[in-house]
PANU-175426 format. One record per residue (C-alpha): residue number from 1; residue in one letter; chain; x, y, z. Coordinates in nm, 3 decimals. Layout:
BEGIN
SITE  num  residuo  cadena     east    north       up
SITE  NUM        A       A        X        Y        Z
...
END
This chain:
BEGIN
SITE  num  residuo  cadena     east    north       up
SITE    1        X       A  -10.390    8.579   -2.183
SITE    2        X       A  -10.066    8.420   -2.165
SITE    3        X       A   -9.829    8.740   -2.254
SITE    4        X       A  -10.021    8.854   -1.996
SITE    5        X       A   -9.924    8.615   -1.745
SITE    6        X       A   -9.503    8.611   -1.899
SITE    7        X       A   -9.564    8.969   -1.839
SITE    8        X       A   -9.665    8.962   -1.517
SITE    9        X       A   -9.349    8.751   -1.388
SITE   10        X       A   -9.091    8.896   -1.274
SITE   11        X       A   -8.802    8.919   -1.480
SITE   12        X       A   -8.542    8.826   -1.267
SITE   13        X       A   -8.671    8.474   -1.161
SITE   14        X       A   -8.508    8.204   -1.352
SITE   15        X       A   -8.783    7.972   -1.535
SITE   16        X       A   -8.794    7.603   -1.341
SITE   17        X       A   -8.730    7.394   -1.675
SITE   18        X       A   -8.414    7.626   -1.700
SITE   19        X       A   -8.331    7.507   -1.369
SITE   20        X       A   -8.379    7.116   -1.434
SITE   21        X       A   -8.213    7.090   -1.723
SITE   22        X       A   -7.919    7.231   -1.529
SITE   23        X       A   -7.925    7.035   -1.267
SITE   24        X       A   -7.931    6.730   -1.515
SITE   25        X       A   -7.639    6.889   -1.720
SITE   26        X       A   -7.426    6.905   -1.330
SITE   27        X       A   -7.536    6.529   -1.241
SITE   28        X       A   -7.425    6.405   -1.592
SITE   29        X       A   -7.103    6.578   -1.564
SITE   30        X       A   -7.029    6.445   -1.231
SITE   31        X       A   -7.096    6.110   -1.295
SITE   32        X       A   -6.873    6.117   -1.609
SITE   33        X       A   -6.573    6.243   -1.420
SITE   34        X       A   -6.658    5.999   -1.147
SITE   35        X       A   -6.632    5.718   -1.393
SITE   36        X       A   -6.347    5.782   -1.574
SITE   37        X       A   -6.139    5.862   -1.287
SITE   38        X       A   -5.989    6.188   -1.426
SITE   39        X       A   -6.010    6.531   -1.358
SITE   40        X       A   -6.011    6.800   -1.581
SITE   41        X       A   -5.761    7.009   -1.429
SITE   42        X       A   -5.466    6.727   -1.451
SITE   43        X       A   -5.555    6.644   -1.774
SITE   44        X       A   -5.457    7.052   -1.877
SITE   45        X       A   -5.077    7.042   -1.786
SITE   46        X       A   -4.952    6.733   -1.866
SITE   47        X       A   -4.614    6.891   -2.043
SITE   48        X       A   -4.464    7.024   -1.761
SITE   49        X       A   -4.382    6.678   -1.576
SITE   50        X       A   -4.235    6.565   -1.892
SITE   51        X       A   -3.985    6.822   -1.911
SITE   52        X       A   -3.942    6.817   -1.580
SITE   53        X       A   -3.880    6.428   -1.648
SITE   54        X       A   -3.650    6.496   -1.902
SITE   55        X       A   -3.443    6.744   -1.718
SITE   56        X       A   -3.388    6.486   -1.396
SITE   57        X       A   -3.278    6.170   -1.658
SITE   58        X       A   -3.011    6.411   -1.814
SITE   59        X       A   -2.890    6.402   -1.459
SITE   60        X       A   -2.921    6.099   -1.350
SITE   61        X       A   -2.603    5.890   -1.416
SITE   62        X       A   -2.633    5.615   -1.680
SITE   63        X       A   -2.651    5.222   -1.512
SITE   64        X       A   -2.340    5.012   -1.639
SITE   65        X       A   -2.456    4.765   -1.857
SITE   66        X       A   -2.279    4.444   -1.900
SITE   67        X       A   -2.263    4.305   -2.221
SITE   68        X       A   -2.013    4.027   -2.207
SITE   69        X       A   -2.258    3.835   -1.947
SITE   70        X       A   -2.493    3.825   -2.274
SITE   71        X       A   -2.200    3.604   -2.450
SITE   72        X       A   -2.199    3.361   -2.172
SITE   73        X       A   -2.282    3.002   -2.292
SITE   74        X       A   -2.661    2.950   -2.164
SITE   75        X       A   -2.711    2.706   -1.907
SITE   76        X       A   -2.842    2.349   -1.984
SITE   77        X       A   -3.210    2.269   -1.915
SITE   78        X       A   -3.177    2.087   -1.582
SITE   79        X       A   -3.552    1.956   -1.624
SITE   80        X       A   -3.709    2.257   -1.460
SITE   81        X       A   -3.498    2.394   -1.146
SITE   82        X       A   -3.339    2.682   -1.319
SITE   83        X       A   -3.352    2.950   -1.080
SITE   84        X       A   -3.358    3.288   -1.273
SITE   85        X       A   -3.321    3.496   -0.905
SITE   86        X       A   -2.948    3.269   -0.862
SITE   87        X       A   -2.609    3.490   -0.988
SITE   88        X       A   -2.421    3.309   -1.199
SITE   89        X       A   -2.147    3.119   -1.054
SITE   90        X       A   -1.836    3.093   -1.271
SITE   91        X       A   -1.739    2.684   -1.288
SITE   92        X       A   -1.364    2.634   -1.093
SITE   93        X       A   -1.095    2.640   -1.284
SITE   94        X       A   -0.942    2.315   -1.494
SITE   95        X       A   -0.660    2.120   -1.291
SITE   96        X       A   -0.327    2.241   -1.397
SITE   97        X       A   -0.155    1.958   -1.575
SITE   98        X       A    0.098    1.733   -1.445
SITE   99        X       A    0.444    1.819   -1.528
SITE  100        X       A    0.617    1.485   -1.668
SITE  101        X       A    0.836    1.288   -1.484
SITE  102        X       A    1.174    1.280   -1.567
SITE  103        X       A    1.357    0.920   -1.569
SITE  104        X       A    1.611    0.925   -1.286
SITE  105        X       A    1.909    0.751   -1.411
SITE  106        X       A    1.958    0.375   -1.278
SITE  107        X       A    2.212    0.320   -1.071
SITE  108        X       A    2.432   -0.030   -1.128
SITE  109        X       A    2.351   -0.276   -0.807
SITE  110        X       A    2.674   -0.339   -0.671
SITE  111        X       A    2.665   -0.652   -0.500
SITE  112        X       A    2.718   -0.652   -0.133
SITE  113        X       A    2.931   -0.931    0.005
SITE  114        X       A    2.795   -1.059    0.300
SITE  115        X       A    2.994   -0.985    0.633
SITE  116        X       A    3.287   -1.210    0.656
SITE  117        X       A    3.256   -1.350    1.047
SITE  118        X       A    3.594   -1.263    1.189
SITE  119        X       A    3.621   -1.523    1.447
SITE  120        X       A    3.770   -1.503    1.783
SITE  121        X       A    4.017   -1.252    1.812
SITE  122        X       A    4.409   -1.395    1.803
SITE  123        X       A    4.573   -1.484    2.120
SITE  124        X       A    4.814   -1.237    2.268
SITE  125        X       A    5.184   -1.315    2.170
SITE  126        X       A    5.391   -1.549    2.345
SITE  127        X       A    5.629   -1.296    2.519
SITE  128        X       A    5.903   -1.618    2.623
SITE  129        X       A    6.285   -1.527    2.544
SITE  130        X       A    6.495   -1.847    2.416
SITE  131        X       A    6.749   -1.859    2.612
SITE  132        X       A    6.957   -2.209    2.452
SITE  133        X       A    6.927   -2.570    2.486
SITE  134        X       A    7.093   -2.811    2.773
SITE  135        X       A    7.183   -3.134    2.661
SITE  136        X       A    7.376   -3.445    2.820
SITE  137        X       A    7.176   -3.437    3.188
SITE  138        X       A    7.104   -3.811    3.194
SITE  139        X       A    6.766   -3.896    3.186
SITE  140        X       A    6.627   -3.549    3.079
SITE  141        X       A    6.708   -3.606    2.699
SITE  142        X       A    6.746   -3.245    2.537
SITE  143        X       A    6.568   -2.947    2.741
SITE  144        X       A    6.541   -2.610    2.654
SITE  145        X       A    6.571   -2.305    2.854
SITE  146        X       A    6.352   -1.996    2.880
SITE  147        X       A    6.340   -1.635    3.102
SITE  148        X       A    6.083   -1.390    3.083
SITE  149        X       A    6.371   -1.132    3.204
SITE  150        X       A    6.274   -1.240    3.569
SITE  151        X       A    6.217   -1.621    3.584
SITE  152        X       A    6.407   -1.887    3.436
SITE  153        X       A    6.206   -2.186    3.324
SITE  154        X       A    6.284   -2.542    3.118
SITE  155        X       A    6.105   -2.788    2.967
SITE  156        X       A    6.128   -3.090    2.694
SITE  157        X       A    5.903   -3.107    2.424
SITE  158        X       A    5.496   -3.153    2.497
SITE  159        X       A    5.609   -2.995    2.816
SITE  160        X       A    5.364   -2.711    2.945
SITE  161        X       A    5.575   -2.416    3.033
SITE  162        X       A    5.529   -2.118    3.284
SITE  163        X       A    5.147   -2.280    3.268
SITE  164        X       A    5.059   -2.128    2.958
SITE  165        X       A    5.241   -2.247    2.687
SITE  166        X       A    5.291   -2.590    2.517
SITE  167        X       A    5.668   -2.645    2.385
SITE  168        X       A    5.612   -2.838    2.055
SITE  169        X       A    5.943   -2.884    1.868
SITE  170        X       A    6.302   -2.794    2.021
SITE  171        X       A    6.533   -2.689    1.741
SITE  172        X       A    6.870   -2.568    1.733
SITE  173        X       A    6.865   -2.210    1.703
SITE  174        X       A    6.497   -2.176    1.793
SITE  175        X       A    6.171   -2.320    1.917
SITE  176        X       A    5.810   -2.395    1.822
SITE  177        X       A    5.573   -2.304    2.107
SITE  178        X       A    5.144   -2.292    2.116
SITE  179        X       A    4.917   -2.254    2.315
SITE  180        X       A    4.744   -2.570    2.517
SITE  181        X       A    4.454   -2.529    2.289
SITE  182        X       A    4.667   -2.526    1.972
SITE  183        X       A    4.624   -2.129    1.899
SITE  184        X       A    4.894   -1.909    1.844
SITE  185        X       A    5.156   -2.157    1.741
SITE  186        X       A    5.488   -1.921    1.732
SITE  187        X       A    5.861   -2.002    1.635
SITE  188        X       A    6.051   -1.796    1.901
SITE  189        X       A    6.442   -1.809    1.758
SITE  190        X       A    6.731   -1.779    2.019
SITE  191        X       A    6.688   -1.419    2.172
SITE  192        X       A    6.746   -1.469    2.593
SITE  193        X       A    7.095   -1.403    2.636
SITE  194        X       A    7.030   -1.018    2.694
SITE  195        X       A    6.752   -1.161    2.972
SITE  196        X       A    7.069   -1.372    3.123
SITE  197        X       A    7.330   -1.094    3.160
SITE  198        X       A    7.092   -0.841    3.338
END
């Protein structure tokens, strides 16, 4: 009885077990590429981005690589505030050294003698011509006789002549003569005859 009923079915209708275990096989497979995040497809060609990898770091240039900052002396630990995002900062430079002083040579100290104070300046000159002596006027003792090329004038000794001059000492070829104040004294020989024959 049941051939008869498989034979009676159509052939071309699928069986309905066939059709749930399919549907289970589908589910199972989409859950399994739903967890694990891949797809089947990718997974297939995964040598072409390599070469195509490949191929761009042959052309890419090559980064310059500094191997003389890996011989720098490490910095000390400074207790935690090492900043590892700070460029290195080179320290300054040392201070050149002094150059040394050469000795200057000492000079001898010459001693300075203090300024000699010169004093009033000298009188002017007597400018008086002798012109000779008169003796033998009675009462007058000796006097003696001077010219100044224009003037005569006498006078005995302490006398004050032409009011500048004090006759000190009458001699016999010449005469001592100062000034009142006692500067200047001056021995004035016999010289006023060329004053007397003008």
């Amino acid at each position: 009885m049941e051939r008869t009923e498989a034979a009676a079915r159509p052939a071309g209708r699928p069986r309905p077990w066939l059709l749930v275990a399919l549907g289970v096989a589908v589910t199972a497979y989409a859950i399994t590429w739903v967890m694990s995040g891949k797809s089947a497809a990718p997974a297939a060609a995964p040598t072409k981005p390599r070469v195509q990898a490949k191929a761009g770091a042959a052309q890419a240039p090559v980064p310059d690589v500094n191997l003389e900052g890996l011989k720098r002396p490490r910095p000390a630990n400074d207790g935690g505030q090492r900043n590892p995002f700070r460029f290195y900062v080179p320290p300054p430079p040392p201070p050149p050294k002094p150059e040394p002083v050469k000795p200057q040579p000492v000079q001898p100290v010459v001693p300075v003698a203090p300024p000699v104070d010169p004093g009033p300046p000298p009188p002017p000159p007597i400018t008086l011509k002798y012109i000779g002596t008169l003796e033998g006027v009675p009462g007058m003792g000796k006097v003696a006789a001077f010219s100044d090329c224009r003037t005569t004038m006498r006078g005995r000794e302490g006398d004050i002549i032409d009011g500048r001059y004090r006759l000190v000492r009458i001699g016999i070829e010449s005469v001592v003569m100062e000034y009142p104040d006692g500067r200047g004294r001056t021995t004035i020989r016999m010289s006023g005859q060329e004053c007397v024959t003008k």
